[in-house]
N, C-alpha and C positions, 0 to 999 in steps of 0.2 A: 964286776965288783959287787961284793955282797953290800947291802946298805938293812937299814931299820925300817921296821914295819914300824908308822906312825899314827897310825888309825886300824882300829880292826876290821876287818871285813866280815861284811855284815850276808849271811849265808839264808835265805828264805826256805821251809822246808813248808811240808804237805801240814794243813791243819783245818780245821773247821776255829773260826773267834768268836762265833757267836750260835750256841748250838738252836735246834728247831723250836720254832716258835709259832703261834698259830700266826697267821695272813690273811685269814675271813675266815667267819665264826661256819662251825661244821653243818651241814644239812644232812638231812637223812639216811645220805647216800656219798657225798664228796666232805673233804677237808685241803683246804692248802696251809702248809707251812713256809716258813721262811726262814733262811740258814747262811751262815756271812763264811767264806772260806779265805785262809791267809794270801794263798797262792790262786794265780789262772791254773783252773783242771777240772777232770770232768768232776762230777757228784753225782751222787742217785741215793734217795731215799726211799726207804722202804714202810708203811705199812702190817705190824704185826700183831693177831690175834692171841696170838700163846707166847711161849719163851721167847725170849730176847737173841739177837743174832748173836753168836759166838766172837764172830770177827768183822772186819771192815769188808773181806772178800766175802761174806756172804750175802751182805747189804750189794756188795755190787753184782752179784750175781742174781740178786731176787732170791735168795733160797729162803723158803719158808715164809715167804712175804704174802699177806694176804692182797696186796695190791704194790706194786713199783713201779713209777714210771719208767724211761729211759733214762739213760746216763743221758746230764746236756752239762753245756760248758758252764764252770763257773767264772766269774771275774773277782778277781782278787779285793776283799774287803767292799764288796759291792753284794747286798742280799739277793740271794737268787730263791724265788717262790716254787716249791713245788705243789700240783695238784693232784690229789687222789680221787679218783672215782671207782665208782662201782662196788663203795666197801657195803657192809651187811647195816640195816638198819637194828638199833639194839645190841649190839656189840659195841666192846672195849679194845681200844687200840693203842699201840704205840709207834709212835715214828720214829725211826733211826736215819740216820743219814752218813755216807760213805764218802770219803776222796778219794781219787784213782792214787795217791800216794799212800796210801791207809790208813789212814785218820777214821776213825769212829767217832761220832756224838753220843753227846748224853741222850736219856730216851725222850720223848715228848708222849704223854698220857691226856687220850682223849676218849 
């Protein structure tokens, strides 16, 4: 028997809530960001010297990234840190960061 829907059902999709943000000031060589995602999934940020990634697959792929960790898990509204190393001293970067559902962040300029 059909009945009413009395409450909505509350549906959680792929997102970043809190885009990159630094997590210890940059040295010469490393920076770590910190970045809060709606849902558990992976993430990976990227690291870029020139243009901006196009899309969220490119951030997960490292394409054009002058440094990207690995994808790790994120936990749901809980900040997951990421660490860069090995980027150029004297260079301008931007951090982007990716959900394995496609969420793009806003950039972070360092």
């Amino acid at each position: 028997a059909g009945g009413a829907l009395t409450e909505p059902l509350a549906i959680a999709t792929s997102g970043i809530t809190a885009p990159p943000a630094e997590a210890a000031p940059a040295t010469t060589t490393t920076y770590s960001v910190s970045t809060t995602t709606k849902i558990a999934e992976e993430l990976r940020c990227g690291a870029y010297a020139a243009a901006a990634p196009a899309s969220a697959a490119e951030v997960l792929a490292g394409t054009g990234a002058a440094a990207a960790p690995p994808a790790a898990p994120a936990v749901a509204g809980t900040p997951t840190t990421v660490a860069f190393t090995g980027l150029e001293q004297d260079t301008s970067y931007t951090v982007y960061c990716a959900t394995a559902g496609g969420a793009l962040s806003a950039g972070l300029a360092f």
